[in-house]
C-alpha positions in Angstrom: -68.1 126.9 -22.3 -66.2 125.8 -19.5 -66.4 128.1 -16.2 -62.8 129.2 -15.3 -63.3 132.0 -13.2 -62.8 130.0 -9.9 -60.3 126.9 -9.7 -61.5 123.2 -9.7 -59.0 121.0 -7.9 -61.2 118.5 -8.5 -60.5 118.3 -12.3 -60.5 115.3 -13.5 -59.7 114.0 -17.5 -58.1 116.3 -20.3 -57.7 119.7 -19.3 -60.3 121.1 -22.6 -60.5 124.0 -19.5 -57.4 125.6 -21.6 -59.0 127.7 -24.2 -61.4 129.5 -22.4 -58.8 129.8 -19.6 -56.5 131.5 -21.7 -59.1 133.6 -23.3 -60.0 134.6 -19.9 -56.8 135.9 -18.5 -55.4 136.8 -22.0 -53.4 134.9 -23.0 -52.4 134.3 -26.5 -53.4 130.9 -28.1 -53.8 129.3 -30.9 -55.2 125.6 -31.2 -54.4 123.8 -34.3 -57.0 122.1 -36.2 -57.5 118.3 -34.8 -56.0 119.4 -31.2 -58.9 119.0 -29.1 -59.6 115.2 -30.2 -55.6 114.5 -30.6 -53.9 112.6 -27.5 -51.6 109.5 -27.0 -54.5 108.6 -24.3 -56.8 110.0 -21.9 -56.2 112.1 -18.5 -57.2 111.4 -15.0 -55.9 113.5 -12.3 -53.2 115.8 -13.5 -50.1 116.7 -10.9 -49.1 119.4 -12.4 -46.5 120.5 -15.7 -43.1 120.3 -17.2 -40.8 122.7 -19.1 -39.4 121.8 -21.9 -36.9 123.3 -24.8 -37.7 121.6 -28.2 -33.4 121.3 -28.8 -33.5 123.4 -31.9 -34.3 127.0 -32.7 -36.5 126.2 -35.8 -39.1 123.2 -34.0 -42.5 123.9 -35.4 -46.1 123.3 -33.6 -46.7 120.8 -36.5 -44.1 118.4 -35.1 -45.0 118.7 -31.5 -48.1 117.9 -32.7 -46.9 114.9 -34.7 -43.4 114.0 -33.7 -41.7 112.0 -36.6 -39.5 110.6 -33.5 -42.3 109.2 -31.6 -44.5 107.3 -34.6 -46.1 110.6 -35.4 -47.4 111.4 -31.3 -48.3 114.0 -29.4 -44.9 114.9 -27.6 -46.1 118.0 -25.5 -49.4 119.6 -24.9 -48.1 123.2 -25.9 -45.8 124.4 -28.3 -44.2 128.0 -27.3 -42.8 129.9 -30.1 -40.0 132.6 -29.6 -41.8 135.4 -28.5 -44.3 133.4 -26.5 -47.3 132.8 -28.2 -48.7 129.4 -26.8 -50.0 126.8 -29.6 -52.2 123.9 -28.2 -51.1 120.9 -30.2 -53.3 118.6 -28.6 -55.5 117.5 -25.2 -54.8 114.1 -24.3 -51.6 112.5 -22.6 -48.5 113.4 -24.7 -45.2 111.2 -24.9 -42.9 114.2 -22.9 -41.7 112.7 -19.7 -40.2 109.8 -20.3 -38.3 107.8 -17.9 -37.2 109.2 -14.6 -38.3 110.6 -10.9 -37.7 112.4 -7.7 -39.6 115.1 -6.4 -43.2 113.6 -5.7 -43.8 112.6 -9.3 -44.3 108.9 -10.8 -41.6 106.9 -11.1 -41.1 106.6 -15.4 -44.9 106.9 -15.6 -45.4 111.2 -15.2 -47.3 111.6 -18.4 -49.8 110.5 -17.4 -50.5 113.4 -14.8 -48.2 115.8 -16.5 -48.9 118.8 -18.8 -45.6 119.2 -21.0 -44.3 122.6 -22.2 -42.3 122.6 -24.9 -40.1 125.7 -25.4 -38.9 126.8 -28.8 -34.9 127.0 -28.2 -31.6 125.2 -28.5 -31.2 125.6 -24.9 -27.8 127.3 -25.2 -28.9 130.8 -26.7 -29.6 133.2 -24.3 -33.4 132.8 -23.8 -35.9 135.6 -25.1 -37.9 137.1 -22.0 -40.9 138.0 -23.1 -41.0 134.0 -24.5 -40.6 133.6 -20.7 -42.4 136.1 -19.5 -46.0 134.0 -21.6 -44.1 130.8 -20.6 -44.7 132.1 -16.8 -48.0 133.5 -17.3 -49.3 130.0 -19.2 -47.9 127.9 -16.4 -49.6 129.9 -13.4 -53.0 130.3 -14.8 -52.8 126.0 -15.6 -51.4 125.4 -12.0 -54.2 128.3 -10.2 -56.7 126.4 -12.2 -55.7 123.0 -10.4 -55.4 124.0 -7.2 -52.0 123.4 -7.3 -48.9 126.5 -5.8 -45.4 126.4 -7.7 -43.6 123.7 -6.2 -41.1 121.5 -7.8 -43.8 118.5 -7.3 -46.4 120.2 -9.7 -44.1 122.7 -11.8 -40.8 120.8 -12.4 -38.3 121.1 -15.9 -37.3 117.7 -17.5 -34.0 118.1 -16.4 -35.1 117.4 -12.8 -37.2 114.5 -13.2 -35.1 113.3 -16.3 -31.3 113.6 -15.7 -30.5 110.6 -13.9 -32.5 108.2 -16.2 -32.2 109.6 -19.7 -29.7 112.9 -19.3 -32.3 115.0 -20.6 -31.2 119.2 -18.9 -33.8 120.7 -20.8 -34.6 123.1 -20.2 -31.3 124.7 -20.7 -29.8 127.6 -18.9 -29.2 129.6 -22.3 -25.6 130.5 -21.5 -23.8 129.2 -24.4 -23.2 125.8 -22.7 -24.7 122.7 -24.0 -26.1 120.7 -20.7 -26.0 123.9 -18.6 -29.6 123.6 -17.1 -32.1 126.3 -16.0 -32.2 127.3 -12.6 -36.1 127.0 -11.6 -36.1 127.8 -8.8 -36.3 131.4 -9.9 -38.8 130.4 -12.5 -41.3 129.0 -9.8 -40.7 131.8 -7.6 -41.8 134.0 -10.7 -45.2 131.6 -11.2 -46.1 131.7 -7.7 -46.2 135.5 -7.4 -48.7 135.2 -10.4 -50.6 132.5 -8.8 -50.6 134.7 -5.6 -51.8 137.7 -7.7 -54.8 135.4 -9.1 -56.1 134.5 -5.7 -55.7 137.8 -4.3 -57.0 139.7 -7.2 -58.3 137.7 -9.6 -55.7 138.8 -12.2 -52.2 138.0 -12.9 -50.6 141.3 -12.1 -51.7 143.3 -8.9 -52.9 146.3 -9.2 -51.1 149.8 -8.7 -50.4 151.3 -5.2 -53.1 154.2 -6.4 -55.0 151.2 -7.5 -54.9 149.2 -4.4 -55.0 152.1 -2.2 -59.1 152.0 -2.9 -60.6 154.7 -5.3 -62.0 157.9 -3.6 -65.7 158.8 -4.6 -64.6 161.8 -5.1 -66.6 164.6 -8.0 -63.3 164.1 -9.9 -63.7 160.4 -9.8 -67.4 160.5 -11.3 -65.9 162.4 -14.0 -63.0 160.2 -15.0 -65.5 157.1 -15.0 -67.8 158.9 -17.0 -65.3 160.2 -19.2 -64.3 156.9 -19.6 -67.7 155.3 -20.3 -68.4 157.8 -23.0 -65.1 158.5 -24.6 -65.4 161.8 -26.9 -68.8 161.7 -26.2 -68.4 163.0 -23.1 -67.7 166.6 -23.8 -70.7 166.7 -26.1 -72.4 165.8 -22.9 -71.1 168.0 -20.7 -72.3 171.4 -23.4 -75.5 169.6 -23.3 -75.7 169.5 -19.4 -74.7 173.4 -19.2 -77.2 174.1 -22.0 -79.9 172.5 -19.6 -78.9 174.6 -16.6 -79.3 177.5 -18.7 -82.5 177.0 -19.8 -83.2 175.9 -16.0 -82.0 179.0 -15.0 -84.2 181.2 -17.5 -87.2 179.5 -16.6 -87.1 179.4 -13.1 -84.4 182.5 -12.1 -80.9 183.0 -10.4 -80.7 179.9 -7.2 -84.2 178.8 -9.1 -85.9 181.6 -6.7 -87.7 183.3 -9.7 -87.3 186.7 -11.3 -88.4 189.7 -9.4 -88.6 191.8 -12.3 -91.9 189.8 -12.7 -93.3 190.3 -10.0 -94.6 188.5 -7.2 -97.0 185.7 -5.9 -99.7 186.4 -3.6 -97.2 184.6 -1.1 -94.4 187.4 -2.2 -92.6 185.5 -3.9 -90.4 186.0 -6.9 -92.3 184.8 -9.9 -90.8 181.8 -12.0 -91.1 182.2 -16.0 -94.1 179.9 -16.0 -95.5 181.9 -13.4 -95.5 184.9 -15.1 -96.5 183.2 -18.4 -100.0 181.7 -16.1 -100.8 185.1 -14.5 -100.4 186.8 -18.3 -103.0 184.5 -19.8 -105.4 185.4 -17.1 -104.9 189.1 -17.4 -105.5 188.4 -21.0 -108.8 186.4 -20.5 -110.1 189.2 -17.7 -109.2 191.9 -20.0 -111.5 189.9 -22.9 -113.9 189.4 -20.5 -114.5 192.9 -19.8 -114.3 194.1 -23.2 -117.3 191.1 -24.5 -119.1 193.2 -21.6 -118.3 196.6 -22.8 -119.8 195.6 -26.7 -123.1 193.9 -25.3 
């Protein structure tokens, strides 16, 4: 498997990095059969991605995967459906770019170091936010993995590098308007601060203020990680413990200082129950003794 727990901005060739990546940080994904050999060509150094919306509420994986409208191509790496769930529709380069530029990328050639999204939606209905909220989560943990922060030359819609040469303004602003286009400005923003999270926690969300604040080794703390180590078991546990202290006590008396009411050592101490047990077997054996004597 490939090793995604630290980036490699050195990556070179298709990103096959995604499954395990996703797995990793837990994100939802499903590759469909065929994906992982199915490209329009092979990648060298990848810039960064693109957002996308397909143009129609109903666009399946199957035809991002093979787009009727592109001699059956790969038109987009991912395939996002309405509540987010990522499908990976294929590895290689995939025809989603198009003609255009600006902003650092190539001029009509960024397919070849771009990593399209492609958004289930019409564009004009209002968009779903948790579909946004994986959306965001997808992009940060591609763009950590790179090396690469938020910025509008490695995390870009089609609108900006497209308008000019082809009118593309997907993806759109989901306000009713057809060619209203999404502000993403607010949408890189919302990747960086998960990027940010990654390299300063290793997760996408940061932890709680409690959380952050450092964990006191407190008695109570032991107990709560036990507790949650052993689940239900752990009050079983607990009667166990305080039937071993019992017994502990029995044995060896009150503080473990022995039982008086047994007597003493020849030190004057308070014999334990063993004690007492030891100096009755040898009162039994001296008594025997002297009774073997009295019968000879």
């Amino acid at each position: 498997m490939t090793t995604v727990l630290k980036p490699n901005p050195k990556h070179r060739g298709d990103p096959t990095f995604i499954p395990d990546l996703f797995e990793h940080f837990g994100i939802p994904l499903t590759v469909m059969p065929g994906a992982m050999d199915w490209g329009m060509g092979d990648f060298g150094a990848i810039q960064g991605i693109f957002w996308h919306h397909t143009g129609a509420r109903t666009t399946s994986a199957a035809y991002i995967k093979n787009n009727p409208g592109l001699s059956n191509g790969l038109s987009s790496l991912f395939h996002i459906g309405p509540k987010g769930h990522h499908t990976l529709c294929g590895i290689g380069i995939a025809w989603h770019a198009g003609r255009g530029w600006g902003n650092g990328w190539p001029t009509n050639d960024a397919n070849r170091v771009s990593l399209g999204w492609e958004i289930q939606s019409n564009g004009t209905d209002p968009w779903d936010e948790e579909q946004l909220y994986w959306v965001r989560r997808g992009s940060a943990v591609v763009l950590w993995y790179l090396g690469h922060d938020a910025t509008i030359d490695h995390m870009t819609a089609h609108w900006e590098y497209s308008m000019a040469a082809q009118g593309k303004w997907d993806p759109g602003k989901g306000n009713g308007v057809s060619g209203a286009v999404m502000d993403m400005n607010p949408e890189r923003a919302k990747v960086q601060a998960y990027i940010n999270n990654i390299r300063k926690y290793g997760a996408l969300d940061a932890p709680s203020q409690e959380e952050e604040n450092g964990m006191s080794l407190t008695p109570k703390y032991f107990t709560d990680f036990i507790k949650g180590f052993f689940g239900p078991q752990f009050d079983l546990l607990a009667q166990v413990r305080d039937l071993l202290l019992d017994v502990q006590e029995q044995l060896r008396g009150r503080n473990l200082t022995g039982w008086a009411q047994l007597g003493k050592n020849a030190q004057g101490q308070n014999l334990t129950m063993v004690d007492a047990l030891a100096a009755l077997r040898q009162d039994v054996a001296d008594l025997h003794k002297k009774i073997d004597e009295v019968s000879k």
